[in-house]
DSSP file (Angstrom, degrees, kcal/mol; ACC not computed):
  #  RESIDUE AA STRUCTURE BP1 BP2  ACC     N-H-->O    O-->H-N    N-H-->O    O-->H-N    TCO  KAPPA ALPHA  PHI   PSI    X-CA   Y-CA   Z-CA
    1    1 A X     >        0   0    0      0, 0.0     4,-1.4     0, 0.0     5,-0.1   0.000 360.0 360.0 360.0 -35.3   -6.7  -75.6   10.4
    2    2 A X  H  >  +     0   0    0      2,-0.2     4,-0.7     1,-0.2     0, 0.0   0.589 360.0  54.7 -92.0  -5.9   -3.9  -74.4    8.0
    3    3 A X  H  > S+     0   0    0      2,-0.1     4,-3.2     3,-0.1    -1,-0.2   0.775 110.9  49.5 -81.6 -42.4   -4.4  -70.5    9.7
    4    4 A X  H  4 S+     0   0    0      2,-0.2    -2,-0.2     1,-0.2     5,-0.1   0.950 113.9  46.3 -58.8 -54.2   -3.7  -72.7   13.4
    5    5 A X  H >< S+     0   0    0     -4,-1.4     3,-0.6     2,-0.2    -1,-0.2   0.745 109.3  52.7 -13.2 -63.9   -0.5  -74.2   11.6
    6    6 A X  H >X S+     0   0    0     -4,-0.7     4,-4.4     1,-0.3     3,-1.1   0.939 118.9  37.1 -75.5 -57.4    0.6  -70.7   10.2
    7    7 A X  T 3< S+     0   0    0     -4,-3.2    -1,-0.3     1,-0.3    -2,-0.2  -0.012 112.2  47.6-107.1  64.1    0.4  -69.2   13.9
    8    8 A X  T <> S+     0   0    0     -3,-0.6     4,-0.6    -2,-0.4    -1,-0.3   0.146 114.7  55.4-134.1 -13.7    1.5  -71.5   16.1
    9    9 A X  H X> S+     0   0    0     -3,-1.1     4,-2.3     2,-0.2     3,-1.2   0.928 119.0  36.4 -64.4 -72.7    4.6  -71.7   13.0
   10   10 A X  H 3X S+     0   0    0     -4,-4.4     4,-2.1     1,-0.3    -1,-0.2   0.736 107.5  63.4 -55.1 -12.1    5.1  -67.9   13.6
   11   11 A X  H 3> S+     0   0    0     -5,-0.2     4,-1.1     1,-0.2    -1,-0.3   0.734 114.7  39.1 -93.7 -30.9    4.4  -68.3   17.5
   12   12 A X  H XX S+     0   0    0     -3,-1.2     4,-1.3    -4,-0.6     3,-1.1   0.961 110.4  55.3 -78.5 -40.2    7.7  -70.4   17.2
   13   13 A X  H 3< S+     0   0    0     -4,-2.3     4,-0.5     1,-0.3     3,-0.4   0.908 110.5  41.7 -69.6 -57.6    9.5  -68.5   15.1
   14   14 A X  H 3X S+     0   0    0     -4,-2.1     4,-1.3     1,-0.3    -1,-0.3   0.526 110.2  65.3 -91.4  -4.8    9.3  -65.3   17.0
   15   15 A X  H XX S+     0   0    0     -3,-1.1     3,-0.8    -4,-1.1     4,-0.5   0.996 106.5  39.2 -46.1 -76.6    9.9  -67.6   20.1
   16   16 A X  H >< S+     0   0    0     -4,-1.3     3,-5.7    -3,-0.4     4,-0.3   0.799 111.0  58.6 -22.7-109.1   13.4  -68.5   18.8
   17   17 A X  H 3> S+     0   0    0     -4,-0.5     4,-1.3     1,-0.4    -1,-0.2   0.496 111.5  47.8   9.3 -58.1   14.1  -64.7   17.6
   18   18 A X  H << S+     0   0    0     -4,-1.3    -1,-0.4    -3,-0.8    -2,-0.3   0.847 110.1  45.6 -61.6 -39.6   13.5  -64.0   21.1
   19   19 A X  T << S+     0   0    0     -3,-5.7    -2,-0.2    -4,-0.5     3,-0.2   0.990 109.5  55.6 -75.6 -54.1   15.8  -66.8   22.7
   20   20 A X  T  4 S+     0   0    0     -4,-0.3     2,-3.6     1,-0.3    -2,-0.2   0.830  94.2  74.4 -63.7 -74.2   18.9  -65.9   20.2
   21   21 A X     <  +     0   0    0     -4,-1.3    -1,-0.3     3,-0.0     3,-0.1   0.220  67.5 144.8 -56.6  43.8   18.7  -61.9   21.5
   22   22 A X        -     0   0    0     -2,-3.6     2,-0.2    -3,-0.2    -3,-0.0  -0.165  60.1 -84.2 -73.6-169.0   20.3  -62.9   24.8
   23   23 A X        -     0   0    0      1,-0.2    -1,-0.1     3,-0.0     3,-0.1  -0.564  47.0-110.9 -98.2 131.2   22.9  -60.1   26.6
   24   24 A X        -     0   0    0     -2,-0.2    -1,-0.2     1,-0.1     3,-0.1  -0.306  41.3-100.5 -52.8 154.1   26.3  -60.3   25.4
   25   25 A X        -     0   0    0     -2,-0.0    -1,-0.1     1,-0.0     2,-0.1  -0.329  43.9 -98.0 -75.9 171.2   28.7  -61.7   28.2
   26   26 A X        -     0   0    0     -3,-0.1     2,-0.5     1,-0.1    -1,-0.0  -0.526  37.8-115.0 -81.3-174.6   30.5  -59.2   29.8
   27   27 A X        -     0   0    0      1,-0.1     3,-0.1    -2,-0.1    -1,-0.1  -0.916  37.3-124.0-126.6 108.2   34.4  -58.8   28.2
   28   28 A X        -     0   0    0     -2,-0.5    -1,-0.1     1,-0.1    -3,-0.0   0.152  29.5 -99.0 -51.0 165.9   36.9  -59.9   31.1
   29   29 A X        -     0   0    0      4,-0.1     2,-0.2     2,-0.0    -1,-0.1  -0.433  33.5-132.1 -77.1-177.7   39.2  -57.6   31.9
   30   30 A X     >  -     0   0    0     -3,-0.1     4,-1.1     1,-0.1     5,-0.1  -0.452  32.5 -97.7-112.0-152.9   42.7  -57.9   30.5
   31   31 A X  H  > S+     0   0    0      2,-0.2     4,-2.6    -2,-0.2    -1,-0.1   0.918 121.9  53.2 -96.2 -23.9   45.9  -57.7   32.6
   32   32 A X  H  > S+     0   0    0      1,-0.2     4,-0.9     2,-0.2    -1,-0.2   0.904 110.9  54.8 -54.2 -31.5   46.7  -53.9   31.7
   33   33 A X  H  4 S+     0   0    0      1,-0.3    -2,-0.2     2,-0.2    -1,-0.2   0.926 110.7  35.2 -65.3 -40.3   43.4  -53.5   32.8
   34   34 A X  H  < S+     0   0    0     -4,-1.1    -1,-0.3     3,-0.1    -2,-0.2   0.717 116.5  57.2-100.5 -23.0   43.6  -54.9   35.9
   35   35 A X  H  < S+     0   0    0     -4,-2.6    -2,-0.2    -5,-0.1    -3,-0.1   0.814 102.8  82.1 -51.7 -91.5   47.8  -53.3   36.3
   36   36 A X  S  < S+     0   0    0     -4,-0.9     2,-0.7     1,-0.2    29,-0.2   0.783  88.6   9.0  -9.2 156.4   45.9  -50.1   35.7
   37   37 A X  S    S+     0   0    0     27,-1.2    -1,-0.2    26,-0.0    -3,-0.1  -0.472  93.7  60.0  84.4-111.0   44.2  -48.3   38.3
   38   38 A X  S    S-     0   0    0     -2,-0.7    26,-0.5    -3,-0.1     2,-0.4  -0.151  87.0 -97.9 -56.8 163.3   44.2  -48.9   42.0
   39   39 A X  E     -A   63   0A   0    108,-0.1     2,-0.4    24,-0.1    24,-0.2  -0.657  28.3-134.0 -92.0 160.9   47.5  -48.6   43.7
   40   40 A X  E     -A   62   0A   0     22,-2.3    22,-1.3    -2,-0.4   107,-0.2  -0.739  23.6-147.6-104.9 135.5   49.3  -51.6   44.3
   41   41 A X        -     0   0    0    105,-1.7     2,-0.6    -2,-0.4   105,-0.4  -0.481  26.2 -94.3-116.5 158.2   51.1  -52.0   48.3
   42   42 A X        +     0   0    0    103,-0.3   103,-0.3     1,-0.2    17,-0.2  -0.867  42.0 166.9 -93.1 102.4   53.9  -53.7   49.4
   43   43 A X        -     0   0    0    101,-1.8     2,-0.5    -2,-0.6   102,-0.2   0.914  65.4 -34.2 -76.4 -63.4   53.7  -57.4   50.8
   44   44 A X  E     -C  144   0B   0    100,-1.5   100,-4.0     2,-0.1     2,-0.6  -0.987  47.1-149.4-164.3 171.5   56.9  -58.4   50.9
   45   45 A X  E     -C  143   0B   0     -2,-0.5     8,-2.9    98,-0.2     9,-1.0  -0.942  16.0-176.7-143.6 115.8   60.2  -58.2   49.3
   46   46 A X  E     -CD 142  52B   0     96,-3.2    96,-2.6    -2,-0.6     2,-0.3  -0.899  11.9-144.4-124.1 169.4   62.7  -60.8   49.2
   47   47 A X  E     -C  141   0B   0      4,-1.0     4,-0.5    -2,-0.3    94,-0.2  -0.825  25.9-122.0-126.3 157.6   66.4  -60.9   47.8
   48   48 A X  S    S+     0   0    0     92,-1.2    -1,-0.1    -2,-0.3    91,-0.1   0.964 110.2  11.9 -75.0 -52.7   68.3  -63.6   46.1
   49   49 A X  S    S+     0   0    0     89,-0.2    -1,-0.1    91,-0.1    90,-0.1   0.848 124.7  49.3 -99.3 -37.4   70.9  -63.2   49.0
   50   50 A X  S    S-     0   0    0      1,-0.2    -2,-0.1    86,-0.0    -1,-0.1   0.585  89.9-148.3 -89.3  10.8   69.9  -61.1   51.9
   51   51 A X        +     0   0    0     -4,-0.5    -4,-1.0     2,-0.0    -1,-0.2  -0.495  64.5  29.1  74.0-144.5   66.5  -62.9   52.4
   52   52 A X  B     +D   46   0B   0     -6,-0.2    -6,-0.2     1,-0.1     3,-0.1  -0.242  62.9 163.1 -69.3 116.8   63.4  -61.2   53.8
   53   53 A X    >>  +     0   0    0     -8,-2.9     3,-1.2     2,-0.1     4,-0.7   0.473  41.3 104.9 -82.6 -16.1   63.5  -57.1   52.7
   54   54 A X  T 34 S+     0   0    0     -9,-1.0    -1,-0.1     1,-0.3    -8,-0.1   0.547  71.9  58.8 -80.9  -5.3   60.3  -56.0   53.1
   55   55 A X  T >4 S+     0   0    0      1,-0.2     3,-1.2   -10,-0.2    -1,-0.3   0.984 106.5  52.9 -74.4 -42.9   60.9  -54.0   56.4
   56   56 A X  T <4 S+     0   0    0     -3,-1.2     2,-0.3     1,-0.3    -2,-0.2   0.830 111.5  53.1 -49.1 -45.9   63.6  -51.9   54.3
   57   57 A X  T 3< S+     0   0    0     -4,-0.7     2,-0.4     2,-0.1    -1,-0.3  -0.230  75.3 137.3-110.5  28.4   60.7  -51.5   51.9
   58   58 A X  S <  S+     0   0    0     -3,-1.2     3,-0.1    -2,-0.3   -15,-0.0  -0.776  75.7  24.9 -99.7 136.9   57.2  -49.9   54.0
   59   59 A X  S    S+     0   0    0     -2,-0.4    -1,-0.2     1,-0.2    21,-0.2  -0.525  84.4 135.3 118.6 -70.7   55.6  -47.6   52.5
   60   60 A X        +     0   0    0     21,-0.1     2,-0.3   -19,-0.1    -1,-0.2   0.002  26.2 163.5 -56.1 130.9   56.5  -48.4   49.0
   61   61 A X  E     - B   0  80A   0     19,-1.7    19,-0.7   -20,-0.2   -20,-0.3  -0.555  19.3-148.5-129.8 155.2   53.5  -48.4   46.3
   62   62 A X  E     -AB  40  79A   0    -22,-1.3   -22,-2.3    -2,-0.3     2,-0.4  -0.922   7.4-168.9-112.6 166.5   53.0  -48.3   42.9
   63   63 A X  E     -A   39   0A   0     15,-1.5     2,-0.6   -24,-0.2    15,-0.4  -0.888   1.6-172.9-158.4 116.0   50.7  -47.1   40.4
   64   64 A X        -     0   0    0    -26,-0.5   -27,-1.2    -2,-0.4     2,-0.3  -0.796   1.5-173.7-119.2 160.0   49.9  -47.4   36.7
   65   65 A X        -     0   0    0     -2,-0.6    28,-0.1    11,-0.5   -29,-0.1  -0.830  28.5-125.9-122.1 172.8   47.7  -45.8   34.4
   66   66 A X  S    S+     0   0    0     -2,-0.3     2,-0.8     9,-0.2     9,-0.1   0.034  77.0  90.6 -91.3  20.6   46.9  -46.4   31.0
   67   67 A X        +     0   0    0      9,-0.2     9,-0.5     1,-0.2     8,-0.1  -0.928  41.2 163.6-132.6  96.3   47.5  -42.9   28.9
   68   68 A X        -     0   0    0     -2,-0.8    -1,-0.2     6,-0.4     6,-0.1   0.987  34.8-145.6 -57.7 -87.0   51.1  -43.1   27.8
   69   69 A X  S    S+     0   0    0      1,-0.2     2,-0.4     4,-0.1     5,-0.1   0.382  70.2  83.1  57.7  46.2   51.0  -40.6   25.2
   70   70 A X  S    S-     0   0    0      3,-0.4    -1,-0.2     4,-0.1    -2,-0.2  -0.979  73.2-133.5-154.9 163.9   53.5  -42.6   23.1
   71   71 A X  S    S+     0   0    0     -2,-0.4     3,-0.1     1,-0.2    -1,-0.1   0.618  98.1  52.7 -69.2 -30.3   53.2  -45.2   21.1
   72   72 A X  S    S+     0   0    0      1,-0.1     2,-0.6     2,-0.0    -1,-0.2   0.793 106.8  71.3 -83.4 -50.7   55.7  -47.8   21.9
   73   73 A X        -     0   0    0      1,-0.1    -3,-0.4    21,-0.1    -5,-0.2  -0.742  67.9-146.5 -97.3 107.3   54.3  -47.6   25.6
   74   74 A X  S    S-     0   0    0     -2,-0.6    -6,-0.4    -6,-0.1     2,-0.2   0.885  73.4 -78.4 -29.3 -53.9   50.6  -48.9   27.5
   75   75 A X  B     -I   93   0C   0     18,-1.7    18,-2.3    -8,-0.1     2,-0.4  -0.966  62.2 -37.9 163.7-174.0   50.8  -45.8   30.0
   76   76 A X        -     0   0    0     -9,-0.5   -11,-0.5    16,-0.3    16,-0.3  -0.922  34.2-171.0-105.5  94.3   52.5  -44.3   33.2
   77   77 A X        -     0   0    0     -2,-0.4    14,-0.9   -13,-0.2     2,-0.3  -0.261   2.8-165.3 -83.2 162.0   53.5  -45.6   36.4
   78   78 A X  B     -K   90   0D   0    -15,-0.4   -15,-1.5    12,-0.2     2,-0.4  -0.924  10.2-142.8-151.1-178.8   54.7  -43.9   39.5
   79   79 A X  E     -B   62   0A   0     10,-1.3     2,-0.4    -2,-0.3     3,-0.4  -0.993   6.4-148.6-148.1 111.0   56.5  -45.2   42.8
   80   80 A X  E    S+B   61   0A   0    -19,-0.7   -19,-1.7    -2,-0.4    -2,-0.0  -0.984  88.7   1.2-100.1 135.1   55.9  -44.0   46.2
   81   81 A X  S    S-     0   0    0     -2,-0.4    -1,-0.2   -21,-0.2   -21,-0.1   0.959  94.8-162.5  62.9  66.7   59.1  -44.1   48.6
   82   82 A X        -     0   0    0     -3,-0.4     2,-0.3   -22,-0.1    -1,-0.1  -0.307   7.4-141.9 -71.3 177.3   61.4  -45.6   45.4
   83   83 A X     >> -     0   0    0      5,-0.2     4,-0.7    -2,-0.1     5,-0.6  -0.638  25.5-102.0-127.7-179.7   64.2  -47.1   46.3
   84   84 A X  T  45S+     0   0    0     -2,-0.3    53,-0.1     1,-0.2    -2,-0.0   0.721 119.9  60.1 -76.4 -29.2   67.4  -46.6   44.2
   85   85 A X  T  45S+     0   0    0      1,-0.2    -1,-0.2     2,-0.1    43,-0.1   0.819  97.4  66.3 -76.1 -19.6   67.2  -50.4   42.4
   86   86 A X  T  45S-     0   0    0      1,-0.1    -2,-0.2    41,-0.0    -1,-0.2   0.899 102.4-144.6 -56.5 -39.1   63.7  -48.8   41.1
   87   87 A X  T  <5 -     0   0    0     -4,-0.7     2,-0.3     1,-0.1    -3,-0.1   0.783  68.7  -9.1  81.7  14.0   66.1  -46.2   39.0
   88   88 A X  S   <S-     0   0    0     -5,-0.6    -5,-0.2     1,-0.1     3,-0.1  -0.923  75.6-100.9 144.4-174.5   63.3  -43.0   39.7
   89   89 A X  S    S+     0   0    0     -2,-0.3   -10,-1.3     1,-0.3     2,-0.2   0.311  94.7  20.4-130.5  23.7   60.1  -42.7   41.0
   90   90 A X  B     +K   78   0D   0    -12,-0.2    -1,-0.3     2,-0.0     2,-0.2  -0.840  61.7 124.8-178.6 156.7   57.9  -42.4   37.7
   91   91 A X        -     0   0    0    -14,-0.9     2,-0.5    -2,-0.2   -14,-0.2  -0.879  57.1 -54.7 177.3-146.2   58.2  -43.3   33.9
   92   92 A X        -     0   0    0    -16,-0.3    15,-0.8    -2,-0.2   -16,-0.3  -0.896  45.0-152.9-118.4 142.4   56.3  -45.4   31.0
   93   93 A X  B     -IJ  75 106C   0    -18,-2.3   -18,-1.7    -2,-0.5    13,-0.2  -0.813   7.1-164.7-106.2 156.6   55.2  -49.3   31.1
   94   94 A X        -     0   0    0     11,-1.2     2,-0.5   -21,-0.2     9,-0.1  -0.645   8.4-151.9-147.6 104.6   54.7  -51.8   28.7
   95   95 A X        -     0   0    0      9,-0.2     2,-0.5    -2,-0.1     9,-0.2  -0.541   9.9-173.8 -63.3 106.4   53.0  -55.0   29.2
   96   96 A X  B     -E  103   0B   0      7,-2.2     7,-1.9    -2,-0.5     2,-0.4  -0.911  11.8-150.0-106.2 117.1   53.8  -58.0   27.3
   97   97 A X        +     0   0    0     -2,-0.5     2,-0.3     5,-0.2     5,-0.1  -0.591  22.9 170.0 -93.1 146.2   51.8  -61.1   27.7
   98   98 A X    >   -     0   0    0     -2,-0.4     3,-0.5     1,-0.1     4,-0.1  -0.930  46.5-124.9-135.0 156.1   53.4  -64.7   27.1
   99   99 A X  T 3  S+     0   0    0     -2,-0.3     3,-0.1     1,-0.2    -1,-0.1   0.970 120.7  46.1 -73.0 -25.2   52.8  -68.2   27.4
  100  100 A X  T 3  S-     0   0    0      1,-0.2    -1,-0.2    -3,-0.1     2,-0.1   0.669 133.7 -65.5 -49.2 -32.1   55.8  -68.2   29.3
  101  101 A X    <   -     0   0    0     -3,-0.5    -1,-0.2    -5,-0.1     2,-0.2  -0.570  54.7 -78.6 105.8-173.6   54.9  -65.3   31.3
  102  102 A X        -     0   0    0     12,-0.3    12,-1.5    -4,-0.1     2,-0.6  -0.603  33.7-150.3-105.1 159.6   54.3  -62.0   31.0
  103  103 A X  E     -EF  96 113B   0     -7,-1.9    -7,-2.2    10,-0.2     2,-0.5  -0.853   5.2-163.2-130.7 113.0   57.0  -59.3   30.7
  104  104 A X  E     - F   0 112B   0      8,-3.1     8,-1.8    -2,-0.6     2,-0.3  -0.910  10.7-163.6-108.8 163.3   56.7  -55.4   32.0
  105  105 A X        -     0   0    0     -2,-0.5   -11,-1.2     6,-0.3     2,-0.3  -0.800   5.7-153.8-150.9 131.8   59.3  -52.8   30.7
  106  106 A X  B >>  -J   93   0C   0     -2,-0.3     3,-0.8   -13,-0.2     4,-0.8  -0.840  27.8-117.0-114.6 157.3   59.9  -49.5   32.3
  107  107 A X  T 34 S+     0   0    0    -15,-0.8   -14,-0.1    -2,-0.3   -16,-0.0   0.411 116.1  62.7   6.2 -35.2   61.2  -46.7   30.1
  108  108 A X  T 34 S-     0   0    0    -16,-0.3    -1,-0.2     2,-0.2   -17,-0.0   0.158 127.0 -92.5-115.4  21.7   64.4  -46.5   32.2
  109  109 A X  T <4 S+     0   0    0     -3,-0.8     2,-0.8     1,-0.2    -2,-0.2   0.899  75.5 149.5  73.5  28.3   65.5  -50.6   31.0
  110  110 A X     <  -     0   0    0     -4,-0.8     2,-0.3   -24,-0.1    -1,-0.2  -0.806  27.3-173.5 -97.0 104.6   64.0  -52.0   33.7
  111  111 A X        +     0   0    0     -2,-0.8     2,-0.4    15,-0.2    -6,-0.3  -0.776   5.2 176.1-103.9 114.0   62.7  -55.4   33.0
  112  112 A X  E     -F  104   0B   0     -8,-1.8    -8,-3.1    -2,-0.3     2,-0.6  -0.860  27.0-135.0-128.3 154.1   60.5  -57.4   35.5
  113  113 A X  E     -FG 103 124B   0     11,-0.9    11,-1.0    -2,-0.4   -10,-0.2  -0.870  37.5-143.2 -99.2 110.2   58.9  -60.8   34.9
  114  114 A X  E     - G   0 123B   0    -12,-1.5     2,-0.4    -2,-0.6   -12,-0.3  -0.746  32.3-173.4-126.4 152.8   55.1  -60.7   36.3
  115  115 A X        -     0   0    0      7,-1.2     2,-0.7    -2,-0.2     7,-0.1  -0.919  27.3-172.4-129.9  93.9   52.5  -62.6   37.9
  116  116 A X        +     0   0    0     -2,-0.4     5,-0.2     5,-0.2   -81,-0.1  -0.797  11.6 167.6-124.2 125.4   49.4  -60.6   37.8
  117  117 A X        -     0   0    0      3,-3.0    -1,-0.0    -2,-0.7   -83,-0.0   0.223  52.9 -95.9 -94.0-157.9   46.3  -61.3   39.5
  118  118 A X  S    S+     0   0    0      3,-0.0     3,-0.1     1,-0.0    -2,-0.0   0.644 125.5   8.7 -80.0 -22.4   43.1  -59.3   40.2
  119  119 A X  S    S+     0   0    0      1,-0.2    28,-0.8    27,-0.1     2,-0.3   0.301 122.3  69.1-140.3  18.4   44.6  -58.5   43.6
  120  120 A X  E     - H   0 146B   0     26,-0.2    -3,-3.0    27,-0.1     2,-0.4  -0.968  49.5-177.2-150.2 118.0   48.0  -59.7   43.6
  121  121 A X  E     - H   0 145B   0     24,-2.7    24,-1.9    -2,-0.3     2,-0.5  -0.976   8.3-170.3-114.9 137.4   51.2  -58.3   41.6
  122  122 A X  E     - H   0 144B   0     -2,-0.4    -7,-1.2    22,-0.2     2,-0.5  -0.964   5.2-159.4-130.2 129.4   54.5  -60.1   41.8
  123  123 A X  E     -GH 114 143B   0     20,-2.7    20,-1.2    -2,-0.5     2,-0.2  -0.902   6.0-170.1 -90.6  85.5   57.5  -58.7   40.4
  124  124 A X  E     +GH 113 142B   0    -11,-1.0   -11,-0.9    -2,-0.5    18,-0.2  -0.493  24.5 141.7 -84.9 147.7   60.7  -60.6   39.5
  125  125 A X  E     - H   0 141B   0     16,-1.7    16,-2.3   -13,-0.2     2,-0.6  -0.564  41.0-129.7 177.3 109.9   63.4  -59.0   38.7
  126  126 A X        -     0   0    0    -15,-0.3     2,-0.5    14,-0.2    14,-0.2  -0.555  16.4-164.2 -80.6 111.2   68.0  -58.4   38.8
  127  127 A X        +     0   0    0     -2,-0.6    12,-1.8    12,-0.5   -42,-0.1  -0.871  14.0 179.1 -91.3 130.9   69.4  -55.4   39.7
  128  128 A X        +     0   0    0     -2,-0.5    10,-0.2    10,-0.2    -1,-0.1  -0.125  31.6 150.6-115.7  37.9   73.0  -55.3   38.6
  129  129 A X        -     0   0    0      8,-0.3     3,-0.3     1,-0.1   -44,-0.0   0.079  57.8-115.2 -72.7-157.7   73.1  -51.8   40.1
  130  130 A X  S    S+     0   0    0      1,-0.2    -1,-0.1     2,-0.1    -2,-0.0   0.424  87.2 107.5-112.5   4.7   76.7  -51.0   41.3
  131  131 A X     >  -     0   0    0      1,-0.1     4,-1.0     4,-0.1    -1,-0.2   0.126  66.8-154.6 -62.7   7.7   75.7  -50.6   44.9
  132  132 A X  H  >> -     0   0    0     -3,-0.3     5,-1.1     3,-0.2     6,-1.0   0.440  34.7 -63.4  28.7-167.9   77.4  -54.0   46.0
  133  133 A X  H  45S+     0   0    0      2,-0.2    -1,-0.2     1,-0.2    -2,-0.1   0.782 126.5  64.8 -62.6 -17.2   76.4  -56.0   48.9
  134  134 A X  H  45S+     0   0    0      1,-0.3    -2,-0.2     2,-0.1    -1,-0.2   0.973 113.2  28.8 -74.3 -39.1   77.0  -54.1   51.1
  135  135 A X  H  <5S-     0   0    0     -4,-1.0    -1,-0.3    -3,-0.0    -3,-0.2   0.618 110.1-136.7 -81.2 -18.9   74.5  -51.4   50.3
  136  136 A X  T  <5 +     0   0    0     -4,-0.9    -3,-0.1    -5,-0.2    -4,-0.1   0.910  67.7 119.4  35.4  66.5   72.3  -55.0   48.6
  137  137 A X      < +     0   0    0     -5,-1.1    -8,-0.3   -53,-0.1   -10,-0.2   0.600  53.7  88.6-107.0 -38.4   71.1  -53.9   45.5
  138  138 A X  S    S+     0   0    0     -6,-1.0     2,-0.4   -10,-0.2   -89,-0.2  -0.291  74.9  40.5 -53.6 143.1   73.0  -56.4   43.8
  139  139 A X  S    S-     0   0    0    -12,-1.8   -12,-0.5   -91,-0.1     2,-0.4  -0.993  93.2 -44.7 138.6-142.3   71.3  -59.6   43.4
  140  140 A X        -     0   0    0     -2,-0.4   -92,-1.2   -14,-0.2     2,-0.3  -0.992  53.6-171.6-150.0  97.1   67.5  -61.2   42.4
  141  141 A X  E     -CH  47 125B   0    -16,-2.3   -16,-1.7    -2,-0.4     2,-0.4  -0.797  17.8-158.8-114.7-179.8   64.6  -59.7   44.0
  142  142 A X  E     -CH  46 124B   0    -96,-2.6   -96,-3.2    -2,-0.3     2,-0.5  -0.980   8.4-164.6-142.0 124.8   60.8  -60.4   44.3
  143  143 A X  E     -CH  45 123B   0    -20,-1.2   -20,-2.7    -2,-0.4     2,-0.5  -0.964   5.8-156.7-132.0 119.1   58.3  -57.8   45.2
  144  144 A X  E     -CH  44 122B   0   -100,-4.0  -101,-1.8    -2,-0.5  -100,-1.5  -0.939  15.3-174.2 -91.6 129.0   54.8  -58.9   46.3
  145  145 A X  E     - H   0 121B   0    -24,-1.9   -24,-2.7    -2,-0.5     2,-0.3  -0.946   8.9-178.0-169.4  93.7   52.2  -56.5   45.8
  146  146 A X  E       H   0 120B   0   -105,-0.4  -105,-1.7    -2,-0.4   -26,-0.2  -0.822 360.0 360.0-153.5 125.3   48.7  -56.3   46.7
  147  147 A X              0   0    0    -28,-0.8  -108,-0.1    -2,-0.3   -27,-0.1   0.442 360.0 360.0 -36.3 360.0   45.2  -53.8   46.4
């Protein structure tokens, strides 16, 4: 009887041993991860004064990676068909997250406040460039962005 005891003891034991050794979960991504990679499309563009932009703005793309090579910076973005409040068409990122919301930095002082999904980037952002209204770079824009 005390040999029946002993493996029906161990028959548990090694039960248990077996349930703890499940698969780690997988590790979400984080939001560089998910800037990173595919390129991101133009949905729409609005302006704090001239309204709806986004015909001015077909075409226009971005694209980040994650291999900086500096220290300060997350990695390397590029711009197809920038526009002149963009300030170039490639440079460095840095992604900061907050509870507030999350803050990207380009290399060239360009500061945007962003809302980033798996399949949706939105980009806030003042250009104070010197282009006035008339040319309507001054002003508040929003850039919508999609996979």
């Amino acid at each position: 009887m005390k040999n029946r005891y002993k493996n029906i003891l161990v028959l548990l034991m090694a039960f248990v041993a077996v349930l703890s050794c499940k698969k780690d979960d997988p590790v979400a991504p984080g939001l560089s991860d998910i800037l990173a990679g595919e390129k991101w499309n133009v949905v729409s563009v609005m302006h704090s004064q001239e309204g709806d932009l986004t015909s001015h703005y077909q075409g226009f793309a971005m694209t980040f990676s994650k291999d900086a090579g500096q220290a300060d910076y997350d990695g390397k973005y590029s711009i197809d068909k920038a526009s002149p409040i963009f300030q170039g068409s490639s440079g460095l990122w840095k992604l900061t997250e907050g509870s507030s919301g999350d803050k990207l930095d380009f290399d060239n002082g360009m500061v945007f406040v962003a809302q980033i999904t798996e399949t949706t980037l939105v980009l806030n952002f003042t250009s104070d460039l010197n282009g006035g209204k008339v040319d309507g770079l001054d002003g508040g824009y929003v850039f919508t962005l999609n996979r």
